[in-house]
RODO-2510 file (C-alpha; in nm, 4 decimals, decimal comma):
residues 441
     n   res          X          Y          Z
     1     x     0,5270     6,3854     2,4434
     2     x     0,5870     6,7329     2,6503
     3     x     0,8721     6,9720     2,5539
     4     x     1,0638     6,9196     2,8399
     5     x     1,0912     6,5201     2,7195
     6     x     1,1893     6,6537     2,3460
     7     x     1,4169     6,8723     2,5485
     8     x     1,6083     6,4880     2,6986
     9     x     1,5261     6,3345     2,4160
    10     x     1,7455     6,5519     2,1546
    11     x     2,0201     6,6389     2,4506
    12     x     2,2822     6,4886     2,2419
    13     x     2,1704     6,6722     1,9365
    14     x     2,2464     6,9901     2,1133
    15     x     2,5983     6,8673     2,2479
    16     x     2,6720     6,7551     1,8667
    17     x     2,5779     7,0779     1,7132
    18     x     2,7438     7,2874     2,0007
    19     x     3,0866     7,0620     1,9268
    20     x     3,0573     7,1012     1,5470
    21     x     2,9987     7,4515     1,6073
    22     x     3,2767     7,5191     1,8529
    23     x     3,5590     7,3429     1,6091
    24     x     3,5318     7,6475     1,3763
    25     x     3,7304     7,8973     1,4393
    26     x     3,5760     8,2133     1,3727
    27     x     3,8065     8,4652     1,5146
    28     x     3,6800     8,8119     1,3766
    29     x     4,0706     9,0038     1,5028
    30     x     4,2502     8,7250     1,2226
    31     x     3,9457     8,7028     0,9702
    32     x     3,9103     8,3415     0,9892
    33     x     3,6576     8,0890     0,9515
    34     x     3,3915     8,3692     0,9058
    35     x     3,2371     8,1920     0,6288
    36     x     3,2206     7,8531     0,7427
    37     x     3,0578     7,9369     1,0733
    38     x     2,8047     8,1395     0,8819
    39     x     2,7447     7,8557     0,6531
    40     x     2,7135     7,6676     0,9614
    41     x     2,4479     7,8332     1,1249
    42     x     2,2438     7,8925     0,7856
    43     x     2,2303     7,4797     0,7741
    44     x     2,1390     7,4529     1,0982
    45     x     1,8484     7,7147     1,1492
    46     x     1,7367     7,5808     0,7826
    47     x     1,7256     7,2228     0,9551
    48     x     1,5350     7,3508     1,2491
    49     x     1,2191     7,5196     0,9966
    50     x     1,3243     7,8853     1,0319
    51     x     1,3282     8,1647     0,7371
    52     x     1,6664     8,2880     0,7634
    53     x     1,8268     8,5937     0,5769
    54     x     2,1604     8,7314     0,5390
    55     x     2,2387     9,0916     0,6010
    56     x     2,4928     9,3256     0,5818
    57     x     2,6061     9,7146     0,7145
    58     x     2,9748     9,6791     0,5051
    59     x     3,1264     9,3730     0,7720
    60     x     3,0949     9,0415     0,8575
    61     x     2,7856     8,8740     0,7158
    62     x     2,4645     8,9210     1,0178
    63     x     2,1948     8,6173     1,0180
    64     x     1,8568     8,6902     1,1110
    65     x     1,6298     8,3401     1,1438
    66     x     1,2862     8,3434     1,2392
    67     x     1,0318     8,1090     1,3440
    68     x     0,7125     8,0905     1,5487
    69     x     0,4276     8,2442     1,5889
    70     x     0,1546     8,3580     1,8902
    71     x     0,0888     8,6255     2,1303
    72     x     0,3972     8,7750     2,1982
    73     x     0,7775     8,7868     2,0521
    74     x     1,0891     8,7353     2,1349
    75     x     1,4506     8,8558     1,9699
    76     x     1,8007     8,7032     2,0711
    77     x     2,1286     8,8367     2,0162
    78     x     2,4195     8,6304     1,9878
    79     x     2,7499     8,6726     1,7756
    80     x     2,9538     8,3681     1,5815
    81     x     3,2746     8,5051     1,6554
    82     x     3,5408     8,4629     1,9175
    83     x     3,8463     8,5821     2,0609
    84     x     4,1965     8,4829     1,9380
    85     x     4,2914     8,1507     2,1798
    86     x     4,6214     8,2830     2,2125
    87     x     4,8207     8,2173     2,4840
    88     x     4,8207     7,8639     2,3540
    89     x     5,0363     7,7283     2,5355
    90     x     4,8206     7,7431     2,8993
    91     x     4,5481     7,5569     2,7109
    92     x     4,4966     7,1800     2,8886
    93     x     4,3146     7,0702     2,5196
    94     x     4,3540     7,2172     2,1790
    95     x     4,1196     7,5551     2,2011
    96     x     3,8891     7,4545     1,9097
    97     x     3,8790     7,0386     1,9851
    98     x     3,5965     7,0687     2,2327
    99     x     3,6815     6,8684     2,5269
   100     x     3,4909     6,7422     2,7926
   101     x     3,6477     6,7112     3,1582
   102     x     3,4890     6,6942     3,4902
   103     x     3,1609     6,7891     3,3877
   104     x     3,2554     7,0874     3,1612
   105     x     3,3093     7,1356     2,7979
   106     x     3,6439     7,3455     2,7072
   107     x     3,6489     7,5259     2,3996
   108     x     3,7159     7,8763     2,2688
   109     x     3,4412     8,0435     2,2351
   110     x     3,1963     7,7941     2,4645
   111     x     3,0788     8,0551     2,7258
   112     x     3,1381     8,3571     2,4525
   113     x     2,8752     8,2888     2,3311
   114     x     2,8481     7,9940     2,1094
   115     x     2,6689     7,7426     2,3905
   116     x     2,4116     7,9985     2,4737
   117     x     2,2796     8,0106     2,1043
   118     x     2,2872     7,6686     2,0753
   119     x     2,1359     7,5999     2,3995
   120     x     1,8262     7,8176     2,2591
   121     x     1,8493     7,6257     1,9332
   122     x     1,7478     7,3023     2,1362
   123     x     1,4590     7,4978     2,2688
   124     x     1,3483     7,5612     1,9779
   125     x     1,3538     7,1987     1,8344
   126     x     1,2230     7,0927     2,1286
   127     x     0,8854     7,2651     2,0065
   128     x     0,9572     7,1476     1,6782
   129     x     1,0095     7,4795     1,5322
   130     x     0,6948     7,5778     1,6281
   131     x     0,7379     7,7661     1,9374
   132     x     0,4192     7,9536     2,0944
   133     x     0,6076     8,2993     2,0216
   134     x     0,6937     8,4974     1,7307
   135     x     1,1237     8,4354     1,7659
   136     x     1,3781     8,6237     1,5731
   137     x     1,7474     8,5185     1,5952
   138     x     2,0070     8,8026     1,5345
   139     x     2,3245     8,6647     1,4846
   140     x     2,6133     8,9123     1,4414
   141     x     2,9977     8,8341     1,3588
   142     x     3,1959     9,1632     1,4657
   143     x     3,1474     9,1497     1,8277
   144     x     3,4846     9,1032     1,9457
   145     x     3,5700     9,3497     1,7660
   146     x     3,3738     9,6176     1,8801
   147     x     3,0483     9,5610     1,6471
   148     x     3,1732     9,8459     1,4080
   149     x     2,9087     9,8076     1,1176
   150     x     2,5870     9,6574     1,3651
   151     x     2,4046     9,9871     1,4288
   152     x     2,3801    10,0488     1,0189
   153     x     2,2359     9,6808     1,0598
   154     x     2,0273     9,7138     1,3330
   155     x     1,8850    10,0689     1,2575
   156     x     1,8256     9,9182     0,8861
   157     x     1,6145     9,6098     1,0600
   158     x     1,4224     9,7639     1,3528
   159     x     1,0837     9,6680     1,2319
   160     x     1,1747     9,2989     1,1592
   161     x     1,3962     9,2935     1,5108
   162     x     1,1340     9,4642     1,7394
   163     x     0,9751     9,1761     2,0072
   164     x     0,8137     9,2372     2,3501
   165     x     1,1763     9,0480     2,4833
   166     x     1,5215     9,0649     2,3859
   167     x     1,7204     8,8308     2,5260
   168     x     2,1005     8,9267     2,5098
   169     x     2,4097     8,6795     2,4499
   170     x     2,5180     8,5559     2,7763
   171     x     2,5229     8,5244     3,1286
   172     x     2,6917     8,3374     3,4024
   173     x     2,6494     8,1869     3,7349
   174     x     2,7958     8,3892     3,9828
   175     x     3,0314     8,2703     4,2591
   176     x     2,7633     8,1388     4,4522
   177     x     2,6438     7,9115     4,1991
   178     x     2,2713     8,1328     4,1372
   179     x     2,2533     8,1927     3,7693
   180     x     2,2366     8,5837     3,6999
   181     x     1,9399     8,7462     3,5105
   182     x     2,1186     9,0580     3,4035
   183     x     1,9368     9,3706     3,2889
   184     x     2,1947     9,6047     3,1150
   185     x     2,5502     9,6641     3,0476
   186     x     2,8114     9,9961     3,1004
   187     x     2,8287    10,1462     2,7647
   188     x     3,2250    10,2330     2,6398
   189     x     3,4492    10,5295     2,5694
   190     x     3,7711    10,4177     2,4308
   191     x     4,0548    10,6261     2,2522
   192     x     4,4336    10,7636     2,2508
   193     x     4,5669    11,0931     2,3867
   194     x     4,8513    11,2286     2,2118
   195     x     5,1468    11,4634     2,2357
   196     x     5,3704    11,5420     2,0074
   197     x     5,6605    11,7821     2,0978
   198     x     5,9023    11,8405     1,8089
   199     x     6,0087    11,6918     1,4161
   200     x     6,2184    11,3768     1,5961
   201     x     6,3288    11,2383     1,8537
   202     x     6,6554    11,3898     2,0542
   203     x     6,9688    11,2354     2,2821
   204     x     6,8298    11,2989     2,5896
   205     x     7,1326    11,5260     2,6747
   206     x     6,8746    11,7717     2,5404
   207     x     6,6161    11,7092     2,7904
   208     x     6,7150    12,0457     2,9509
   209     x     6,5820    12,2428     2,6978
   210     x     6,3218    12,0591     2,4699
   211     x     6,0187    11,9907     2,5554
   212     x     5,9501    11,5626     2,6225
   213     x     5,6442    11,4460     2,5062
   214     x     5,6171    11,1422     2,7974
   215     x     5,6379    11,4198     3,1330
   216     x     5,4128    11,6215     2,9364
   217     x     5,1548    11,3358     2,8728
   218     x     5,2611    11,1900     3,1947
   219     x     5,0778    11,5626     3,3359
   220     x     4,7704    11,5472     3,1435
   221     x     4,6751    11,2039     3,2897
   222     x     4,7604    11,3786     3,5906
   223     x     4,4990    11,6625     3,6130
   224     x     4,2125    11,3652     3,4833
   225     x     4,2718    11,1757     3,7745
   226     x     4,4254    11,2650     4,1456
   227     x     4,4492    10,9722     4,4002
   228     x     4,1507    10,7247     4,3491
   229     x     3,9448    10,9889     4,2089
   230     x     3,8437    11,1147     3,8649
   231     x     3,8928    11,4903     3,8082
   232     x     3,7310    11,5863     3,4931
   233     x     3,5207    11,8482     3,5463
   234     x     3,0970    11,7096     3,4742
   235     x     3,1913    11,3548     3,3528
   236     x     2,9454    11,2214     3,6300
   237     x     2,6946    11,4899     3,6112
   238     x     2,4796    11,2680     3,4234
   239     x     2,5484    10,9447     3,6429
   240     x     2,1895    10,8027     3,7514
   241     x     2,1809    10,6782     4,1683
   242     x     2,0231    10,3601     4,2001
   243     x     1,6851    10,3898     4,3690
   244     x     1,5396    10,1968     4,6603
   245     x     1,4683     9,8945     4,4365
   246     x     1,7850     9,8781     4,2561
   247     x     1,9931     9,8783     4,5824
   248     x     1,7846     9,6329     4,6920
   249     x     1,9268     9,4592     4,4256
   250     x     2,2819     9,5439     4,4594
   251     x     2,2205     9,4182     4,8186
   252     x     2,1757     9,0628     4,6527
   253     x     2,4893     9,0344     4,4897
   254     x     2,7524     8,8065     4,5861
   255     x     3,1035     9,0185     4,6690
   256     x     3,4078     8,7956     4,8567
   257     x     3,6020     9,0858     4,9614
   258     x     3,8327     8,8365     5,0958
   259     x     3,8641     8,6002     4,7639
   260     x     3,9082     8,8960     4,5293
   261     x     4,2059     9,0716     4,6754
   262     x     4,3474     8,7344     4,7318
   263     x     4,2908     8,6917     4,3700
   264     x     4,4488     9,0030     4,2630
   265     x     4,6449     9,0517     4,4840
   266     x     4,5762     9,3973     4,6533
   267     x     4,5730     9,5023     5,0315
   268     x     4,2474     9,7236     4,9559
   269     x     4,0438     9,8215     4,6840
   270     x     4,0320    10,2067     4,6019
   271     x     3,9376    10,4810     4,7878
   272     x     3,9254    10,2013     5,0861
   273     x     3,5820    10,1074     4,9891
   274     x     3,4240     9,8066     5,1573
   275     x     3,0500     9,6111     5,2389
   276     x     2,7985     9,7743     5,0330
   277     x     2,9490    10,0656     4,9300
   278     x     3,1865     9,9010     4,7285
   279     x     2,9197     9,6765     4,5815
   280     x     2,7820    10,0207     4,4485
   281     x     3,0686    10,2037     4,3516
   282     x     3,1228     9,8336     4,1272
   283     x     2,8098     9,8538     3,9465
   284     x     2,7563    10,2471     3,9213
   285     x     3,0452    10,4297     3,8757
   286     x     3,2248    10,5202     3,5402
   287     x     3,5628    10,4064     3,5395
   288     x     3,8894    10,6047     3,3720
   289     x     4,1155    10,3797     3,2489
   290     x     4,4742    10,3528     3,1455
   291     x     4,4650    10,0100     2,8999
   292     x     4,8261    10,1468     2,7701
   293     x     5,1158    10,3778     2,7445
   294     x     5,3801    10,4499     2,4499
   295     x     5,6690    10,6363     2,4527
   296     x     6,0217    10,6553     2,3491
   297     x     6,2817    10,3071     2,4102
   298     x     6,1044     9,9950     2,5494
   299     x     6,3341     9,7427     2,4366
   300     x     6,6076     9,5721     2,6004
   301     x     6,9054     9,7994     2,7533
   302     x     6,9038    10,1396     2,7542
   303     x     6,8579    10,4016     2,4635
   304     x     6,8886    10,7806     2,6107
   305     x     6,6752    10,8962     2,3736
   306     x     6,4105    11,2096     2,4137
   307     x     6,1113    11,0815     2,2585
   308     x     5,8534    11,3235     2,0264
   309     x     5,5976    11,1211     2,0742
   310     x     5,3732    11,0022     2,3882
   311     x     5,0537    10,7982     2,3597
   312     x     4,8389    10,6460     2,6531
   313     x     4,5075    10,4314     2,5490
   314     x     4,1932    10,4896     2,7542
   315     x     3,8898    10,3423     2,8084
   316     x     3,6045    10,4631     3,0168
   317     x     3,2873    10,2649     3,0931
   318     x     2,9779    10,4233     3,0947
   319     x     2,7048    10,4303     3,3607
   320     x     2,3491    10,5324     3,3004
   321     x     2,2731    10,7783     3,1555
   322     x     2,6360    10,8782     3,0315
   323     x     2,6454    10,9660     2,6531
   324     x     2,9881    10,8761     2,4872
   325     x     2,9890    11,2261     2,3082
   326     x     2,9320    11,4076     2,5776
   327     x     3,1605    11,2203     2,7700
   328     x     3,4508    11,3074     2,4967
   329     x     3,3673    11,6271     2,4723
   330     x     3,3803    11,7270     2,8954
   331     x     3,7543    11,5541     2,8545
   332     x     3,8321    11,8012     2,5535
   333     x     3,7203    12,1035     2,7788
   334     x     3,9129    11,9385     3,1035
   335     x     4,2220    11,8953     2,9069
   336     x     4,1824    12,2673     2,7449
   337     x     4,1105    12,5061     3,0901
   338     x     4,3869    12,2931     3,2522
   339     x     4,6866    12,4303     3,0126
   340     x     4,6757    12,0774     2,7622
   341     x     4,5373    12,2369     2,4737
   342     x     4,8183    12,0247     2,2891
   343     x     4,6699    11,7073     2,4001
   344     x     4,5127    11,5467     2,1246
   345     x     4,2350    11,3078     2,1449
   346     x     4,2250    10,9807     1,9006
   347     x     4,1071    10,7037     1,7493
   348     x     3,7788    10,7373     1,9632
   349     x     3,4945    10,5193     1,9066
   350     x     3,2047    10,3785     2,2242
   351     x     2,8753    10,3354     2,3023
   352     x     2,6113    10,4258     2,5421
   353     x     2,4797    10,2115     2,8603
   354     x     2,1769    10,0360     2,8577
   355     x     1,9327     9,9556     3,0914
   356     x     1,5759     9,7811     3,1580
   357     x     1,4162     9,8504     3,4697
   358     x     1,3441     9,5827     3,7227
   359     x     1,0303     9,6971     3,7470
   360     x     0,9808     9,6033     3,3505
   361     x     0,7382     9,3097     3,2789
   362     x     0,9443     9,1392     3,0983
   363     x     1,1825     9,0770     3,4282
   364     x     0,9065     8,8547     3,5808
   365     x     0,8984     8,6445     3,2396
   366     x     1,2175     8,5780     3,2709
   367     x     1,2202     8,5208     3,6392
   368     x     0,9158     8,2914     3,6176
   369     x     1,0693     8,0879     3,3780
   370     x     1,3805     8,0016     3,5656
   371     x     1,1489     7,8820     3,8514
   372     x     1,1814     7,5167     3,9183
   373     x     1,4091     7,4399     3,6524
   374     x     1,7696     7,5785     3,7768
   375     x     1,8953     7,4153     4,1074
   376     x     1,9238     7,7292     4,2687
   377     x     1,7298     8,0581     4,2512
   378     x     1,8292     8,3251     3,9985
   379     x     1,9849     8,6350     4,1157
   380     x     1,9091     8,9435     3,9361
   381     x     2,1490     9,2200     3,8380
   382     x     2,0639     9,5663     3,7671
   383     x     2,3229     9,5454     3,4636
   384     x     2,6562     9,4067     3,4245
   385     x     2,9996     9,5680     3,5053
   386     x     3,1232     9,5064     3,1008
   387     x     3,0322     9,6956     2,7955
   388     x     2,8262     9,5784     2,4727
   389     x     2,6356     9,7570     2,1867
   390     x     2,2940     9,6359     2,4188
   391     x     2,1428    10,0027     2,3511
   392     x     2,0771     9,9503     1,9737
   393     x     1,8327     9,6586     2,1111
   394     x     1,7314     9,8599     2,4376
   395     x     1,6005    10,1274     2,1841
   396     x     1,3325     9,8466     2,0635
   397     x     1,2451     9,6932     2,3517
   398     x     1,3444     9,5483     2,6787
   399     x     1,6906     9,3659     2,7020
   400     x     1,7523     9,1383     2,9455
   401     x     2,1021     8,8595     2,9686
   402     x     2,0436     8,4847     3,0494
   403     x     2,3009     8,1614     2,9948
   404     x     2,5135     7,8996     3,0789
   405     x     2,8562     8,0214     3,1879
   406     x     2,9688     8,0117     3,5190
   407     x     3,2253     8,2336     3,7717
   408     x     3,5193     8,0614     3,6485
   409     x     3,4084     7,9966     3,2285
   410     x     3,7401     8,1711     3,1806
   411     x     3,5856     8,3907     2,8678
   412     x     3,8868     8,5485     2,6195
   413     x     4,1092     8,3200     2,8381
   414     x     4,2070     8,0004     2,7957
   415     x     4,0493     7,6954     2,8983
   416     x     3,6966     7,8910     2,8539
   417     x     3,4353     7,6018     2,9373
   418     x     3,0671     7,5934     3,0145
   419     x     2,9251     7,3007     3,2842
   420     x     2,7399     7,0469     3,0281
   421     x     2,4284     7,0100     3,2836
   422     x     2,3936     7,3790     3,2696
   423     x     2,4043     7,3907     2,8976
   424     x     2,0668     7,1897     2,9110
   425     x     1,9363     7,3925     3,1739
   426     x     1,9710     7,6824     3,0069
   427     x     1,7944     7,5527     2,7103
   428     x     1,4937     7,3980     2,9311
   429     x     1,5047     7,7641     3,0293
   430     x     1,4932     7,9372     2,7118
   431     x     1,1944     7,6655     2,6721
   432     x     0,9733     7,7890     2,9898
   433     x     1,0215     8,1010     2,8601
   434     x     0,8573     8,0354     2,5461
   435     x     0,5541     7,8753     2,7279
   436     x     0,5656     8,1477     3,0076
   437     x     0,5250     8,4611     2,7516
   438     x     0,3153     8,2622     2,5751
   439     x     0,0688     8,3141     2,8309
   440     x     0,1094     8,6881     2,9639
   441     x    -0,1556     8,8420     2,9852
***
């Protein structure tokens, strides 16, 4: 019997083990069910013949399965846990009762990422275990989170995790339906600045002679960004133009100018950007953003109150080949020759970009393997526009995102759903790609 009749043959298998996976609720933010989707997965890669180990860096437990053996070798990265379900409320079925309508299956969690693992589980037992690759499954539970102990994992596993292939947690169809082969991610800044003017806060009668904390933070964010543009001095020294072969590929992508401001609801996009350009400025510029600002009153009515205190939380996505420190530390000098030498910055964590070239190898495995099997060509991105911890992998080998989600799978919002037929496709995907690398010469 051939794979790909395995692969029919145990399709409800897979939608069974993706349901009983999907009903735990492993939500890393609220530190529940943790446990029993680790326990879970440790069944279920026993079932399916693989050696798997627990392993730790002080968090949430990391599984690493293996099975397989031949030519070449292959890593995935998934995680177990999900986002918080919450609004609950806008949910059509209970976010952790997997529920399938009109051809998709809701569930928190489906598209982020727990399908895609699963979907590669059926691959796997569709060559019995046995595939005609070395595979390693890294299995991480902190994502959501920010992955704050997976480097000391990672960098304490790089022998065991090193493959010719990684293949990273997800990826979607886009809005035209062609299912993306993405080959990076925007690494991540994120952080607080701070002032903080005086002991406590005043009645705002004495505005006129102490200093406020919000005008003065209010100033700060001023001199980092004027109009659409960002003003710190270097950040995008270091920003890498896309060669002739990358904006070949940026040329490929998908972009209803029309749909999205629609969408959002925006006469133009910034700096008036349209056609091409703005497909470039999408993918390859750093953003500066405000995700938050805290000062003074905010409740209900009025309190004239001076506050001591102003906060605003930024995050800034990172571009190749942007390095978080150095990124922190041009903002620190910015803040310093422009006068804000009070301006603390806090709470600062990130990560750098990663990329693989399209020229890589290992893009044509992946490419060749989607061939024939999804109903519409693959589309391939020179990264995505999010952020992940994909350099710790990138430093081992190439990294490259395939799965089952599509435009509208709704991840960290409710009603997140994957199409069932692409579920299977992705595995009979994951499969070709076993036989493909299998044979690379």
């Amino acid at each position: 019997m051939t794979v790909d009749a395995e692969l029919a043959r145990g399709r409800d298998w897979a939608i069974e083990t993706l349901q009983a996976y999907l009903r735990i609720p492993s939500i890393s933010a609220q530190k529940t069910g943790i446990g029993d989707a680790v326990g879970y997965l440790e069944r279920t890669f026993g079932e399916l013949g693989c050696e798997v180990r627990r392993l730790t860096g002080g968090g949430n437990p990391v599984l690493v399965a293996t099975a397989g053996s031949g030519p070449r070798s292959i890593t995935f990265y998934n995680h177990y846990d999900v986002q918080p379900p919450d609004p609950l409320g806008e949910w059509s079925s209970p976010p952790f009762e997997p529920t399938v309508r009109d051809g998709k299956l809701f569930a928190r969690g489906v598209a982020d990422n727990k399908a895609n693992l699963v979907a590669r589980l059926a691959a796997l037992r569709a060559w019995s275990g046995k595939p005609p690759v070395r595979v390693t499954f890294f299995v991480e539970g902190e994502e959501e989170i920010g992955s704050p102990t997976l480097a000391r994992v990672v960098e304490g596993s790089a022998d065991a995790l090193r493959a010719d292939l990684c293949i990273w947690e997800s990826s979607y169809r886009d809005e035209t339906g062609r299912p993306q082969i993405i080959l990076g991610c925007k690494g991540m800044v994120q952080g607080e600045l701070v002032v903080r003017t005086a002991k406590t806060d005043a009645h705002s009668s004495r505005a006129v002679i102490l200093p406020s904390a919000a005008w003065r933070l209010a100033q700060a964010l001023a001199c980092c960004r004027q109009g659409d543009d960002i003003t710190v001095a270097g950040l995008c020294d270091a920003c890498v133009e896309p060669d002739a072969g990358e904006m070949e590929l940026v040329r490929q992508i998908p972009f209803d100018e029309l749909e999205w401001r629609r969408n959002f609801g925006v006469d133009r996009f910034v700096k008036g950007l349209t056609g091409l350009a703005l497909v470039k400025q999408f993918f390859y510029a750093p953003t500066f953003n405000i995700s938050g600002l805290t000062s003074g009153y905010q409740g209900a009515g009025h309190k004239t109150v001076l506050p001591r205190e102003a906060r605003a939380k930024f995050d800034i996505r990172l571009v190749p080949d942007m390095e978080p420190g150095d990124v922190v530390a041009k903002l620190r000098r910015h803040l310093d020759a422009n006068g804000f030498t009070d301006v603390a910055i806090e709470h600062v964590d990130g990560y750098p970009p990663a990329r693989t070239l399209y020229t890589d190898p290992a893009v044509t495995w992946v490419e060749d393997a989607a061939r024939g099997v999804w109903d519409k060509p693959t589309i391939t991105y020179p990264h995505m526009i999010a952020s992940g911890p994909m350099y710790l992998f990138r430093r081992l080998m190439p990294c490259i995102g395939i799965g089952v989600g599509h435009a509208q799978s709704n991840i960290h919002a409710p009603n997140e759903s994957v199409y069932v037929e692409d579920f299977h496709t992705g595995a009979r995907h994951v499969s070709r790609l076993f036989d493909v690398m299998s044979g690379a010469s």
